[in-house]
N, C-alpha and C positions, 0 to 999 in steps of 0.2 A: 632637175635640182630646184631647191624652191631657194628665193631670196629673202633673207633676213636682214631687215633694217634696226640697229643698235641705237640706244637713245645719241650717242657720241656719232651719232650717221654712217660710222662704217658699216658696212652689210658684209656675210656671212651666206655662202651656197653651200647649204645643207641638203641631204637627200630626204624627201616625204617619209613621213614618223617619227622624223627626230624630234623630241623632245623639250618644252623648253629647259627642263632641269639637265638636258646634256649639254647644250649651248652653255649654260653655268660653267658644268663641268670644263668643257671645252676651254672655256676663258680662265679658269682657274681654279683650286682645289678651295680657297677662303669663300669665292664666291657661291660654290658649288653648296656646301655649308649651311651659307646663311640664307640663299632664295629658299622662298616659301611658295611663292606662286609668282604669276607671269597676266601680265597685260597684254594683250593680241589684241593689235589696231583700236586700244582704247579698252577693252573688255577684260575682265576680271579673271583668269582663269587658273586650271587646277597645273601645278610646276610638272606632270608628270603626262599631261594630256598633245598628245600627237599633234603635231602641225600642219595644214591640211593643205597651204598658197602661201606665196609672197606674202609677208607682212611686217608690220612696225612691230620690234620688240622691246617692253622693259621687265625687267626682273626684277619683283617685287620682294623686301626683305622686311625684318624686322621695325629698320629706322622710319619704311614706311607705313608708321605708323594706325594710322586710320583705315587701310586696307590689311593692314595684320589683326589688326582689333575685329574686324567683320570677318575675317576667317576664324580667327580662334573663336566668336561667339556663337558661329553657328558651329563649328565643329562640337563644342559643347552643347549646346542645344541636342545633336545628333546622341553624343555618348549617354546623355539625360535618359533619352528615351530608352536607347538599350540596358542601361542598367536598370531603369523601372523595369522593365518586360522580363527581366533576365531576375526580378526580386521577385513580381507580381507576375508571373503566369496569367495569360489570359486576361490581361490588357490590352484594350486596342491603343491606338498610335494614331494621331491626327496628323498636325502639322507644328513646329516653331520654330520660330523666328528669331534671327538676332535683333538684337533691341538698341538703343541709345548706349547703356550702361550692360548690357547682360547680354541675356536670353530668358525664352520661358519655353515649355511646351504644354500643349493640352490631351490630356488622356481620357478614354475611358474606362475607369476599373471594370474588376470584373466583381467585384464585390461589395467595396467602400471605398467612399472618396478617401483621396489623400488626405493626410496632417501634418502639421510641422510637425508632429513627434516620429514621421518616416524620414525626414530627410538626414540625420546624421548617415544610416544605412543606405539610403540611394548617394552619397556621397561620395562612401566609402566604398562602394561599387564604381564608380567611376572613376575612381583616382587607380583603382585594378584594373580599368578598361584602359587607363591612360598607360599603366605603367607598361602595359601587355604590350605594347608597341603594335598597332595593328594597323595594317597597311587600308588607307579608304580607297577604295576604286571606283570609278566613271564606269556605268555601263551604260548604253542608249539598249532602250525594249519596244519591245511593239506591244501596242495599246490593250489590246485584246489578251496578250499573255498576261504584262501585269496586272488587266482586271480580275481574269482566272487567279493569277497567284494569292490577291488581297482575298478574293472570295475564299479560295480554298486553306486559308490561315485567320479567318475569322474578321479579316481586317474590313468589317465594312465602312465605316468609312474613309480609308484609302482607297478601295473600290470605287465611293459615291465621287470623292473627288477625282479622281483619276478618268471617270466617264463621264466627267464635267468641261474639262480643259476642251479648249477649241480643237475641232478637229485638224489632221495636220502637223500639230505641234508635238516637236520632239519629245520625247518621254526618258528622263533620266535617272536608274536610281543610282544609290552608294552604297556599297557595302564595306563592312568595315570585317574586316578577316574573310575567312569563309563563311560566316553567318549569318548573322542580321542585317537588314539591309533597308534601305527608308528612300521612300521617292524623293527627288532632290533636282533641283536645276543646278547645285551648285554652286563657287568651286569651292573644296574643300584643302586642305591639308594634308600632307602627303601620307601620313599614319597619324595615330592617336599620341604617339608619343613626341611627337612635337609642341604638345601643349606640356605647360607646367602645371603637374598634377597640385599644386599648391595657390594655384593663380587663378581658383574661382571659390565661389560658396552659395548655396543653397540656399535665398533667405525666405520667400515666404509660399505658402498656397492658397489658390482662390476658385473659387466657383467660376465657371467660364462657358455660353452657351457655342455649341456649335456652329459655326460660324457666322457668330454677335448674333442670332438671333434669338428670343425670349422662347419662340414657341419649340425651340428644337431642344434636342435632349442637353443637358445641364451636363458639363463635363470638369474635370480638376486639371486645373494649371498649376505647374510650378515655374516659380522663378529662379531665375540666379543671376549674381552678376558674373561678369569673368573678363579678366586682363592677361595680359603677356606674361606677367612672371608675378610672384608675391608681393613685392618692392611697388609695386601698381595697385591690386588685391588693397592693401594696408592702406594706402593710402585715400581711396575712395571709401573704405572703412571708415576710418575716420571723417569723412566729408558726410556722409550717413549720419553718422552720431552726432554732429551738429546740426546737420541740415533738420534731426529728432528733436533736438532740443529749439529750433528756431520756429518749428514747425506754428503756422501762424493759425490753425485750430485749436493746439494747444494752449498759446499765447493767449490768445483772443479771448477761451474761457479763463484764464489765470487773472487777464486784464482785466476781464467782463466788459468785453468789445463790443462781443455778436455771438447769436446760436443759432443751428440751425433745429429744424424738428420736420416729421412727416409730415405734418398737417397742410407742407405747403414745402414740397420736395424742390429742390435749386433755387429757393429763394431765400433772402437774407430776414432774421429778426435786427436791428441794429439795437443797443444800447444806448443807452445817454454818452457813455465815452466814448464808446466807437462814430457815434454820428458826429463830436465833436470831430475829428480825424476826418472825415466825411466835409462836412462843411467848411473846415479849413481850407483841404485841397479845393472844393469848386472856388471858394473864395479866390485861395492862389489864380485857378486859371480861368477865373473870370475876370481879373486884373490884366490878364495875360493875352487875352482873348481881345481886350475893347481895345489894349493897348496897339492890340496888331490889327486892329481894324474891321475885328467882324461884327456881326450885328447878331444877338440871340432872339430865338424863336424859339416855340413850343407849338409841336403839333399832335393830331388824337393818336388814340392809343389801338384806336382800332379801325381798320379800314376796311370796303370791299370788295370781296375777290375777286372782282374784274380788275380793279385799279392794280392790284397782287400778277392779274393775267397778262396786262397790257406791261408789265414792267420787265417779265422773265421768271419770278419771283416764284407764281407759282408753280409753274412745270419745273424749274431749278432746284428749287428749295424749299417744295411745300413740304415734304417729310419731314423740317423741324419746326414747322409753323403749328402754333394752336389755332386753328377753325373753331368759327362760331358761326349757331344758325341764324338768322337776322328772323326771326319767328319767336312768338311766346310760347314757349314750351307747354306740352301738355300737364296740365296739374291732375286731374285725373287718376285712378290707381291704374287702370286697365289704358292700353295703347301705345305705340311708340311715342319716346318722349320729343322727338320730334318729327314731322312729318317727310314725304317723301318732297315736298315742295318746296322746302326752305331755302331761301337764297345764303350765301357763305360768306360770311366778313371771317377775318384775321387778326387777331392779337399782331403787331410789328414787331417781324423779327432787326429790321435793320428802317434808319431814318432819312434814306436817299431818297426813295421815290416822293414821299410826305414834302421833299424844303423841294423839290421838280414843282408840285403846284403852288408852293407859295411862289415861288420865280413866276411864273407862267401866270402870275394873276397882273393885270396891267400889260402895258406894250412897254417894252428894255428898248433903250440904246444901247448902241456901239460904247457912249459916253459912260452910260452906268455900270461897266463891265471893268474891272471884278464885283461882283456881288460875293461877300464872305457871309453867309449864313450859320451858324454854329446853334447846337441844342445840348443840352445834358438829357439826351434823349433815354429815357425806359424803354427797352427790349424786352420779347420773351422767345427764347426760341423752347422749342422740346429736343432737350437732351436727355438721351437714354438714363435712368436712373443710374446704373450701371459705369456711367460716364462723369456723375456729378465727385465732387472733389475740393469740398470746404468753398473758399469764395473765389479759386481758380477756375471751376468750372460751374455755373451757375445757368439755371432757365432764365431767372427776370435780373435784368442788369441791368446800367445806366451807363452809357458814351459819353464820352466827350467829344461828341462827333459833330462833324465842320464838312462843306460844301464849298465848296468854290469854285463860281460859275463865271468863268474869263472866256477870251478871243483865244484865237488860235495865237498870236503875238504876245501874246501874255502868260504860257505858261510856265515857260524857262525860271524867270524872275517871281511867279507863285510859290512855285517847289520850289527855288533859293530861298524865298524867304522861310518857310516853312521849315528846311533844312535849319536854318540861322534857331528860330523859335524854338524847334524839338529839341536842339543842342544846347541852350542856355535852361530849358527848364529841367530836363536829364542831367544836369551838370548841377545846377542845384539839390536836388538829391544824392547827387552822391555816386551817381553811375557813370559808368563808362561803356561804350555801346560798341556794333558793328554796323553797319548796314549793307543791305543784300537787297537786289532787284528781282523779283519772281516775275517770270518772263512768261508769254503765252502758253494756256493749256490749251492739251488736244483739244474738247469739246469747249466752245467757245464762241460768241458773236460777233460778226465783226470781219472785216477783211484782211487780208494778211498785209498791203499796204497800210490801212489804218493802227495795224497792230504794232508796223514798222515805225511810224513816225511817233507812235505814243511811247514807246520802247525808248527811243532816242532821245525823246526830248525828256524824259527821266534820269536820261544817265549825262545830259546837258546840264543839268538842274544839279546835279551829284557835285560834276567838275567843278560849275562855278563856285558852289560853295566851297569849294577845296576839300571835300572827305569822301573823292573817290580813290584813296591812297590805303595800303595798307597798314597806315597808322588806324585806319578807318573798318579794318576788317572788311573791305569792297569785297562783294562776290555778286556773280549773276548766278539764278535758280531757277534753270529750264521746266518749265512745264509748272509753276506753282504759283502763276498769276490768278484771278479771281475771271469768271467766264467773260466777264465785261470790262476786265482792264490788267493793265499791268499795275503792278505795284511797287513802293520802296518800302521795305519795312526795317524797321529799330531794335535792334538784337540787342538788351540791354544785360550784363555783368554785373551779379549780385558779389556780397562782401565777402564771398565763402566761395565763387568761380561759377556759380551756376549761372545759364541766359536765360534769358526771359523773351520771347517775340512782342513786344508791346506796341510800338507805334507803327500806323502805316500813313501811304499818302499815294492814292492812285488814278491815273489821269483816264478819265473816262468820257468815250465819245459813243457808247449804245445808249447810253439812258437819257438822255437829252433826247435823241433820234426817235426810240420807243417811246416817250410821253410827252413826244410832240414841244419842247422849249426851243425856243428862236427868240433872237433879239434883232432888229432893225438895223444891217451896217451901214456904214459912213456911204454906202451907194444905193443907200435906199430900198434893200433887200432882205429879207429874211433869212439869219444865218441863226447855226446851232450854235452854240456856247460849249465849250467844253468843261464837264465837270471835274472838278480835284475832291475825291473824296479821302477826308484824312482826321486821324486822330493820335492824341500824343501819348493819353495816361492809356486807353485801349478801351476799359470798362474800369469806373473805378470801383467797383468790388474787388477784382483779380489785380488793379493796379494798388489797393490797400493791401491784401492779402502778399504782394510781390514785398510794401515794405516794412511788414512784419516781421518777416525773413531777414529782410536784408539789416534792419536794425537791429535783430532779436529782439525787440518789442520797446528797444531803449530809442525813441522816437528822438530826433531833436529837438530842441524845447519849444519851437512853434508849432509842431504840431502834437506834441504829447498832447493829451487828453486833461489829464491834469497835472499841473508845470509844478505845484510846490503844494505843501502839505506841511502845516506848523501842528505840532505834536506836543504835548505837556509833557515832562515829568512827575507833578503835583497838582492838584484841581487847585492849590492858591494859584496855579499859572494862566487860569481856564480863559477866564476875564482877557486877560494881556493878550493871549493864545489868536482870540476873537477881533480884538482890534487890527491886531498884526496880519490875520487874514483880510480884513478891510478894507487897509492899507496896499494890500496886496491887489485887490480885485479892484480898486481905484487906478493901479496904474496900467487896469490892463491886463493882470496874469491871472490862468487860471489856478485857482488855490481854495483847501481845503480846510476845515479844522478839524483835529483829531485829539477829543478830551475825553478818549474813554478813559475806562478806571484799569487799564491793563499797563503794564511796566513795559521800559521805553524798550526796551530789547525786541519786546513781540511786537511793539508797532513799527520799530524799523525794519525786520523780518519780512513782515505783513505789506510792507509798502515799497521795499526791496523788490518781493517776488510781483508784486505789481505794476515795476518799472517806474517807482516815479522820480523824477531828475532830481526834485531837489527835497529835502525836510530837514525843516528850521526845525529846532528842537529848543523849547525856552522849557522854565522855572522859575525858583522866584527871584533868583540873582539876575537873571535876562529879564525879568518882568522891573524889577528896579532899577539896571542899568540900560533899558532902550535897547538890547540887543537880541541876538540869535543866536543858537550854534547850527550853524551851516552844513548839513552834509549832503555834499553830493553823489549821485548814483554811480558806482564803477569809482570812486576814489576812496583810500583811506582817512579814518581821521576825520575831524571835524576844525571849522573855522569859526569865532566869535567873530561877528560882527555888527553893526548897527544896523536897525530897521532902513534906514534911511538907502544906507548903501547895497545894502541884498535887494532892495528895489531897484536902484539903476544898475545891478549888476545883470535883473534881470532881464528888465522892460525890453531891452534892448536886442537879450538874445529869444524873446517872446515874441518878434517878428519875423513874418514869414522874409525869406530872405532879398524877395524884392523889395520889401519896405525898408531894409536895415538902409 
């Protein structure tokens, strides 16, 4: 008899094969019901798959939310595919994946890519797969049959992947009735008809290489989202249609921020407004920066590739580095354009090992230690085109990136303060955060004591500040450290529920060790410095781009772009119009004048859809009485008031908010 341990700790001597959905049953007909799957000693598995030893049981239901959600989205995923094959004859079937919000899968027609004009029809097929109630089942196969089955059904690429996996390794498909059947680790849902055929949607299709690669054959992905019941469905619907409307590429040409073009793929064109926004923020956290003690540098842009070798950098991370030959290219028509002999520098994809040699220039005390180094450092890494994604995901970007080179005594009280800093400037914006420690990955440098005490003295640094509570969203994230350190990172809550991964702060003792920095201790000794490498906006492209969104483009008035805008009704206003912007740009605010010859309606419109906070609106009655008509962006109605006072109403809120 095997023992079965209940999350309540009573244990259960069941005979080998029972079930976990009999144990349900077993304890009761409601609970029998509502399990959906079962966790065995920690692992995820299918409510209908045989029990094989002793083990810890919980019975996974509905309420458990975020493991219902990963079942229903690949069980989806699965019925995706069979309705395509089952519409399209003679598609092949790859692999997909549940996602954050969905699912996708990738196909290969046998004729023409997919379009959105197929998926009302691959929809309506699955909600018939769903209704058919069709039992999925676990089979384990041996390697060699399944390759035979994928070859003799066309299916070559399940084939190539299935003669890929490490030898060894279990081989599991699903079938869903007597029919179709798809390789799978698993677990799924006990039939089809446990989903609500009403609790997903179809939304888009994309070009998709096999797998991420350019040179392999081009294949069609569809997506969808998919939740528990409709009630869920609607609701992320709606979080779509704003998240449409917030969308900060849209914004950005409305505002005339920033564009992007080919001519110079992941990089930013800025505008005169958008760089406004741009120079604001460094402003802010250059204030913020001297305030808390560090010191700014600026180092090259290109370094080489030995400095790249000696860091980790380049066997790590050269596949998103751009290489340069350090050779003048041949000008010539005929030859390679550069030779077989060229030495290799690098565009910088990151700004750590660069402030390692300004450290290392001079001999440090014990005394000079913390040294805070800080740069608004240019990056470029090579992201796949494929990957880029307005100014979330960009090649050439700029950090706000910081160094901090202390004793081993010193770090606790760095990351407190740090913590202290990240909180007051994310608080100023308007966010609300989590944070999460990503704890060592498999492949990594470094010893597994080293990696214990850096680990710790992170989650020290957490405590003191008091926001390792879950007021704080605290979580550890095994395996998602950086190969050279553990990290804290800043989960930040936009205005509409979305996160953001934005700030980190990670305590690193390889890269001092690899590029040779030591400072003289108090006993006369050569010690390594431990570095704190951290940043709080992240990149401010993606960190602009985050409060695009998060504002819907209606900025607070310190950093709007342009804060006010005085607008005619009549060219006799034009004059007055002109002063009063003057007056304006006297106190400090940015402001506009707007005397075209077009009626006040379309200039309000016009600078509405532009987000701008405020537009005084004069004539010739406000040009004889000294006043405005005040209207602000997001309220009705307008306010008469004096030049005198719409200046101190604004001066005021035209400060960034460490100045108010």
């Amino acid at each position: 008899m095997l023992k079965i341990t209940l999350p309540d700790g009573s244990v259960r001597e069941v005979a080998p094969g029972t079930t976990p959905a009999d144990i349900a049953a077993a304890i009761g007909p409601g609970l029998a019901k509502a399990a959906i799957a079962a966790r065995v000693d920690g692992e995820l598995r299918d409510i209908g798959r045989p029990l094989e030893a002793d083990a810890q049981l919980a019975l996974v239901t509905a309420k458990d939310e975020a493991d219902a959600l990963e079942l229903a989205r690949h069980d989806f995923a699965h019925i995706l595919a069979e309705a395509v094959q089952a519409l399209f004859p003679g598609t092949q079937i790859t692999f997909g994946p549940a996602t954050e919000d969905g699912f996708y899968y990738d196909f290969a027609p046998k004729d023409r890519p997919f379009t959105e004009e197929d998926l009302p029809a691959i929809e309506a097929k699955m909600r018939e797969i769903i209704a058919a109630d069709k039992p999925l089942k676990r089979e384990v196969i041996d390697r060699d049959t399944l390759i035979a089955q994928w070859e003799a059904a066309g299916e070559t690429f399940k084939a190539q992947w299935a003669a890929e996996l490490p030898a060894g390794e279990e081989l599991t498909v699903y079938h869903s009735g007597d029919g179709w059947y798809d390789m799978c680790r698993g677990p799924h849902l006990a039939s089809t008809g446990k989903l609500d055929p009403q609790g997903f949607k179809l939304t888009r299709v994309s070009g998709a290489y096999w797998r991420g690669d350019q040179k392999n054959a081009m294949l069609s992905r569809i997506y969808g989202t998919g939740w528990l019941n409709k009630k869920q469905l609607d609701a992320h619907l709606m979080r779509l249609e704003e998240a449409a409307k917030r969308d900060h590429r849209k914004l950005g040409a409305e505002m005339d921020l920033f564009h992007l073009q080919q001519e110079a793929h992941g990089s930013v064109f800025w505008h005169p407004k958008g760089y406004v926004i741009w120079r604001a923020l460094e402003a802010y956290m250059r204030r913020a920066i001297d305030e808390a003690g560090y010191r700014e540098v600026k180092t090259p842009q290109v370094m080489d590739a030995r400095q790249w070798e000696q860091s980790g950098h380049w066997g790590k991370y050269r596949e998103n580095m751009f290489v340069i030959p350090d050779e003048v290219p041949n000008v010539e028509d005929e030859g390679p354009l550069v030779s077989d002999d060229a030495q290799w520098m690098a565009l910088k994809p990151m700004n750590c090992p660069a402030h390692v040699l300004i450290f290392r220039q001079g001999i440090k005390s014990y005394r000079d230690l913390p040294l805070r180094f800080y740069e608004n450092g240019c990056c470029h890494r090579n992201e796949p085109h494929g990957a880029l994604h307005g100014l979330m995901r960009v090649r050439q970007f700029t950090q706000d990136d910081a160094h901090i080179f202390c004793r081993e005594d010193q770090i606790v009280e760095e990351v407190r303060a740090f913590c202290a800093l990240a909180d007051r400037i994310y608080k100023d914006f308007g966010f609300t955060y989590s944070i999460k420690l990503a704890l060592r990955p498999d492949k990594r440098f470094g010893s597994d004591e080293m990696w214990d005490k850096a680990e710790n003295e992170l989650r020290d640094a957490v405590a003191a500040a008091g926001l390792n509570t879950p007021d704080y969203g605290w979580e550890e994230l095994p395996g998602e450290g950086a190969f050279y350190a553990p990290k804290l990172e800043w989960h930040l809550t936009d205005a509409i529920g979305r996160t953001w991964q934005v700030g980190t702060i990670q305590s690193d003792r390889v890269l001092p060790e690899r590029l040779d920095a030591s400072y003289v201790g108090e006993d006369g000794e050569r010690h390594r410095p431990v570095m704190l490498h951290r940043a709080i906006f992240g990149s401010y492209e993606r960190f602009i781009g985050i409060l695009i969104e998060h504002y819907a483009g209606r900025f607070p008035l310190w950093l709007a772009p342009v804060q006010a805008v005085v607008a005619t009704i009549v060219s006799d206003a034009d004059e007055y119009a002109r002063e009063v912007t003057e007056k304006l740009r006297a106190a400090g605010i940015r402001a506009e004048t707007d005397t075209r010859n077009e009626k006040i309606n379309y200039k309000v419109r016009e600078h509405s859809l532009a987000k701008v906070p405020n537009l005084l609106v004069v004539g010739r009655r406000e040009a004889d009485e000294g006043t405005v008509a005040l209207r602000e962006l997001g309220k009705d109605g307008q306010s008469i008031i004096s030049v005198s006072d719409v200046i101190e109403r604004l001066a005021k809120k035209a400060q960034a908010p460490d100045m108010q």
